[in-house]
C-alpha positions in Angstrom: 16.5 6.4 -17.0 16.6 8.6 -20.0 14.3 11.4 -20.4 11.1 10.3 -22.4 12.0 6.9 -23.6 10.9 3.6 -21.3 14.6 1.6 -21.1 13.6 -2.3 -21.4 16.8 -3.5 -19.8 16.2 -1.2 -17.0 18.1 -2.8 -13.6 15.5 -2.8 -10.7 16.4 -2.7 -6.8 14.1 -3.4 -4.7 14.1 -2.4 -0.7 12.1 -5.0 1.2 10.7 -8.0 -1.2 7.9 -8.8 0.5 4.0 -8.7 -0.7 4.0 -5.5 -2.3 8.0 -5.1 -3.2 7.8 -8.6 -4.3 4.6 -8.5 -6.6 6.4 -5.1 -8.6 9.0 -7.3 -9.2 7.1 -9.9 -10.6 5.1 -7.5 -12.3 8.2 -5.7 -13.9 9.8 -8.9 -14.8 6.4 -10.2 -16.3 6.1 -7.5 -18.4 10.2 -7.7 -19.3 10.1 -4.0 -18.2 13.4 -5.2 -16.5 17.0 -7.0 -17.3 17.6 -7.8 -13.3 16.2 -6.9 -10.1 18.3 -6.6 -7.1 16.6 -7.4 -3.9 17.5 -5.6 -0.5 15.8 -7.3 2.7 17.4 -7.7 6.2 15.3 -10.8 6.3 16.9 -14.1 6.0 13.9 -16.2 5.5 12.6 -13.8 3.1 15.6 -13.9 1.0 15.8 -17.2 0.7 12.0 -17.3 -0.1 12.1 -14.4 -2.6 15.6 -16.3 -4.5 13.5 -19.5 -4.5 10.7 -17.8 -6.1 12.4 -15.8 -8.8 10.9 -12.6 -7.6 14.7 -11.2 -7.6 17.8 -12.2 -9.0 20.0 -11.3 -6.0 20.4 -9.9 -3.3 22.9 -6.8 -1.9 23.2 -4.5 0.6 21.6 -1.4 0.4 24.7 1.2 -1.2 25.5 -1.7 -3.6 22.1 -2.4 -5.0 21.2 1.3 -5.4 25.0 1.9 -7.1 23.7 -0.5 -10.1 20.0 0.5 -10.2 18.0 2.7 -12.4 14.6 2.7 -10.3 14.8 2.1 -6.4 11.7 0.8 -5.1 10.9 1.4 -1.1 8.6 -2.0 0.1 9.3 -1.9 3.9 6.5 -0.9 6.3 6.0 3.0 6.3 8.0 3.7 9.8 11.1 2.9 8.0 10.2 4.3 4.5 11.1 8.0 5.7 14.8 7.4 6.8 15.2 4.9 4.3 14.2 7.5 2.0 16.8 9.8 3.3 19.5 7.5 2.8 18.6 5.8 -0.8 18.5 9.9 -1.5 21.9 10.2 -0.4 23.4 7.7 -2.5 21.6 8.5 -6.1 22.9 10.7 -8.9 20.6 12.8 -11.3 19.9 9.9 -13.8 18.6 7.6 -10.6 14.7 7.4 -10.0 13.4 6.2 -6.5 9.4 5.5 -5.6 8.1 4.4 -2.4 5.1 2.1 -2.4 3.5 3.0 1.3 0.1 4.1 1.8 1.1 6.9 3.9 2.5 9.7 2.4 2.4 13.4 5.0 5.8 12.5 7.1 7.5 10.7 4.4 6.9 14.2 2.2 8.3 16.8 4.7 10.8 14.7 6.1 12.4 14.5 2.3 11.1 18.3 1.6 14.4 19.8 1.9 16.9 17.2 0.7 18.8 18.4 -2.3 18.2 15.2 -4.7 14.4 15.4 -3.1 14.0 15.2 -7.2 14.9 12.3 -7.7 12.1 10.7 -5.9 8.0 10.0 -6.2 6.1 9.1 -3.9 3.7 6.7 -5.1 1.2 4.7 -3.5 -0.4 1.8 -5.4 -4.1 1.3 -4.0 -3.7 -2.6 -4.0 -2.9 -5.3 -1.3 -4.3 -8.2 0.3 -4.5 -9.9 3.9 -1.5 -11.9 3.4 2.3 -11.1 3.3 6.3 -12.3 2.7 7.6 -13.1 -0.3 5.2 -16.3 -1.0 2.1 -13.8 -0.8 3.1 -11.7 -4.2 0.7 -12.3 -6.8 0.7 -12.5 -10.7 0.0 -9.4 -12.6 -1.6 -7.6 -9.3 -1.6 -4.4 -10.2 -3.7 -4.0 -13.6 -6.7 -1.9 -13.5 -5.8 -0.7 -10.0 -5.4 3.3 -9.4 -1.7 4.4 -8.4 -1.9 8.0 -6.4 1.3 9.8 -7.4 2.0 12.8 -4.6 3.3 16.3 -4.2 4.5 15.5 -8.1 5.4 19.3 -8.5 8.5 18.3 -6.2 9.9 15.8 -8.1 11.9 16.3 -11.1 9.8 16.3 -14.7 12.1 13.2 -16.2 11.3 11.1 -13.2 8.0 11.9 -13.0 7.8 10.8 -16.6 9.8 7.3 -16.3 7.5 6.7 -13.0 4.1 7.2 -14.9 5.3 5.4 -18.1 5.7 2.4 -16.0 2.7 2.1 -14.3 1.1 2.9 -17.4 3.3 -0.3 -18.8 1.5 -2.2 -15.6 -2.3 -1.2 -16.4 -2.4 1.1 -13.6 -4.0 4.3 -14.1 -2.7 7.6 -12.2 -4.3 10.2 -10.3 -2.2 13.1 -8.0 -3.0 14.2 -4.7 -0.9 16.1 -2.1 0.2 14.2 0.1 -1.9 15.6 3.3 -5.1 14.8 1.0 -3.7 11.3 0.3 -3.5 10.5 3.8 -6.9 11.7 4.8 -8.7 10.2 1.8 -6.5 6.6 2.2 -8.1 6.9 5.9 -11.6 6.8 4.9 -11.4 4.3 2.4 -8.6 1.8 2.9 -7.3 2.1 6.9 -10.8 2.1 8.6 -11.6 -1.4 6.8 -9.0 -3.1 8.0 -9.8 -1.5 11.9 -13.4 -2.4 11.4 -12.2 -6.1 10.6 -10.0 -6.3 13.3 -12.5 -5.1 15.7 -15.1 -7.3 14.2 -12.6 -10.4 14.5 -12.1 -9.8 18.2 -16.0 -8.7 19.0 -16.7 -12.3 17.6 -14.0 -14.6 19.0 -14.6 -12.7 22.1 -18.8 -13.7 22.0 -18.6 -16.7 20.3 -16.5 -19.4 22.3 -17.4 -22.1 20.4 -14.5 -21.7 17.4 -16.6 -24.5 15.3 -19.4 -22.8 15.6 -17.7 -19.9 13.8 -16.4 -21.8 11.2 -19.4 -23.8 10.4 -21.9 -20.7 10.5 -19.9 -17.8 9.5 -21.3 -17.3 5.7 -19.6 -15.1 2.8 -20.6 -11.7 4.0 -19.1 -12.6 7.5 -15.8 -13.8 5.7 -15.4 -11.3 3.2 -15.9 -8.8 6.3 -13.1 -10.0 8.4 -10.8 -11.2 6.0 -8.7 -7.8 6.4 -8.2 -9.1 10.2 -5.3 -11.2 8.9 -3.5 -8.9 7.8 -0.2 -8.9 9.4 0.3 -6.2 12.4 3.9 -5.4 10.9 2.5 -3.8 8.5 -0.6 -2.0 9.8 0.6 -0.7 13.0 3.1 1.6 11.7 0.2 2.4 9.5 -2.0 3.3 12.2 0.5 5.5 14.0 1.6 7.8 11.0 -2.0 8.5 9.7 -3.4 8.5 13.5 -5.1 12.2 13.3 -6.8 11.0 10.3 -7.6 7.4 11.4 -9.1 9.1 14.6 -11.4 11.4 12.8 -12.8 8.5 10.9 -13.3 6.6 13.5 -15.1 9.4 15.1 -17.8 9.2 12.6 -17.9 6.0 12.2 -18.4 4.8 15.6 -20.9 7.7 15.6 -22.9 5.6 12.9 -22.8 2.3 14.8 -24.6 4.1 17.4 -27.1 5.7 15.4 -27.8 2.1 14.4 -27.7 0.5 18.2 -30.0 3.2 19.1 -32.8 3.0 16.1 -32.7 -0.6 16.5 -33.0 0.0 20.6 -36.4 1.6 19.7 -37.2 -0.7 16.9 -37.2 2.4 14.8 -37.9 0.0 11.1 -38.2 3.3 9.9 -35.0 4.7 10.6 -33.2 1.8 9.5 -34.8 1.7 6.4 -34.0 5.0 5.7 -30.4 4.7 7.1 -30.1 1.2 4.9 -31.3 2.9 2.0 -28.8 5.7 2.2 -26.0 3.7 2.6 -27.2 1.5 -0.8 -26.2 4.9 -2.4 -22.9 3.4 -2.7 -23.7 1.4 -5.4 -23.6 4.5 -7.7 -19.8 4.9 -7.2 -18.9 1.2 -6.3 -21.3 -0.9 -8.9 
């Protein structure tokens, strides 16, 4: 992409077109940021899905579709997002751009550290997602208003820093830059422990509750809203899991540490204590109103 100016027939390719890959496309597309995006996706079914849905306008294998592109765009779970990094790398010249979209960011960043178009890249992590995923999940205009963390932007070159930032400034999402060690920790504390807490909670209650009407008939909006992370597909969050694990394990740490602060005040019918702990915890209201 040229150097300061936002190309509006810009030719997309996107690496797995599934809920995130496929929702940029739409996004891009949407906002005619984009003349054609090229979808690349060892997935059959997902193909098909993502042709039949217009989220790409064709599909190629990996060297052709980065050949013809002017932004990559790495969707796949984060396992695969290193070495795929390594090899979209090899294949780009200096006028190429390539972001990954994964919400882990430490391994991806010094396994790329030393590659000589390392450049080329920015490692970007959009802080948006639901429950669901495959093509048929991705979502009209999902990323407005939501924060993108751009990291380690020192290491990539100043034009495709640039092009990245003016397009998800196009998009409505506004920037901040971390490292990519602090990205990981933070992204622990406030994205991967939900979705553990829901899965745990999901099992505590079908493992207590037998009765599966009786979970559906009772469970109100606070229990719902609480485990809908536990659908979440396990394709995408185990790999997730396993590269952020020292941080995942610290919060989990703390957190479990909570949960029996609260077993044991409630043990002793401390009202006291929970007040006070309940009241503490409301504090959250001044950062998320």
């Amino acid at each position: 992409m040229e150097k300061g100016k936002m190309d509006k027939q810009m030719k997309i390719a996107v690496v797995g077109v599934g809920l995130i890959g496929g929702s940029f496309a739409l996004t891009l597309k949407e906002k005619g940021l984009t003349a054609e995006v090229v979808g690349v996706d060892n997935s059959e079914p997902n193909r098909n899905k993502a042709l039949e849905l217009g989220l790409v306008d064709r599909f190629e294998e990996l060297p052709a579709a980065v050949a013809g592109a002017d932004l990559i765009v790495l969707a796949t779970p984060v396992s695969s997002i290193p070495l795929l990094a390594v090899k979209v790398l090899n294949l780009v010249d200096d006028s190429q751009v390539v972001i990954d979209m994964g919400s882990t960011k430490q391994e991806l960043c010094e396994v790329i550290a030393q590659h000589p178009r390392r450049g080329r890249f920015v490692a970007t992590h959009p802080m948006w997602g639901t429950e669901f995923s495959g093509p048929e999940a991705a979502v009209h205009g999902a990323f407005a208003g939501r924060t993108v963390v751009i990291c380690d932007r020192e290491a990539s070159d100043p034009d495709a820093l640039e092009s990245v930032e003016r397009i998800y400034a196009e998009i409505g999402m506004p920037v901040k830059y971390m490292s990519a060690e602090e990205q990981d920790t933070h992204t622990a504390y406030v994205s991967h422990i939900s979705h553990i807490t829901s899965f745990a909670l999901a099992l505590t209650v079908l493992e207590k509750e037998r009765e599966e009407e009786h979970i559906f008939d009772l469970a109100g909006g606070g229990f719902e809203s609480t485990v809908r992370l536990a659908k979440s597909s396990p394709a995408t969050w185990i790999p997730i899991f396993m590269q952020n694990k020292y941080n995942i394990l610290d919060v989990l740490r703390e957190h479990i540490h909570q949960l029996q602060i609260f077993r044991r005040m409630i043990e002793k019918d401390d009202v006291e204590g929970l007040r006070s702990l309940m009241v503490r915890a409301n504090s959250i209201k001044r950062i998320l109103p």
